[in-house]
C-alpha positions, 0 to 999 in steps of 0.5 A, a space after each residue: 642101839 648101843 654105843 658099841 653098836 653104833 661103833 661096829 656099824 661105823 667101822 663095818 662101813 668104814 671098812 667096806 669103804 676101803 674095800 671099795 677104794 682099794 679095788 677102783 685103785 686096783 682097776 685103775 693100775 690093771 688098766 694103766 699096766 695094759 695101756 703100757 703093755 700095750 705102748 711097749 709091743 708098739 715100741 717093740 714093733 717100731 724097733 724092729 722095723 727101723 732096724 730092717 731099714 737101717 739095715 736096708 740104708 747102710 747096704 754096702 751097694 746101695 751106698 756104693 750106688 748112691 756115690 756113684 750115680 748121685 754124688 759122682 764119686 769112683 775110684 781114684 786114680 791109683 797114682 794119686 793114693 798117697 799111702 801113710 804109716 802110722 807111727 807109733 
């Protein structure tokens, strides 16, 4: 074989060795980016649902509720409201 032979062969190998690299490295991003598209449809989910129960905790009634029935607390006596002015 000639030396440019020789040459050829290498740089075919060569290349066919970046071909193969570039792939596996292609593969392993397709499945990082799919493991991360996946992490964000849970997060989506998971966001949703602490929306619905920060929406069910900071129900008026039921905060009403818990002030009465758990921290005996009501209505102050009218006569007892001091009412204040801002001054500006």
């Amino acid at each position: 074989m000639s030396r440019i032979q020789i040459l050829l062969v290498a740089m075919v190998v060569l290349s066919a060795l970046g071909v193969v690299s570039a792939q596996h490295e292609s593969r392993k991003l397709v499945s990082a980016y799919e493991q991360e598209r996946t992490r964000m449809q849970q997060l989506e989910i998971e966001w949703g649902q602490l929306q619905l129960e920060q929406g069910t905790l900071a129900n008026p009634s039921r905060v009403e509720r818990i002030a009465r029935d758990e921290l005996q607390m009501g209505v102050p006596d009218p006569a007892s409201v001091l009412l204040l002015e801002r001054r500006r």
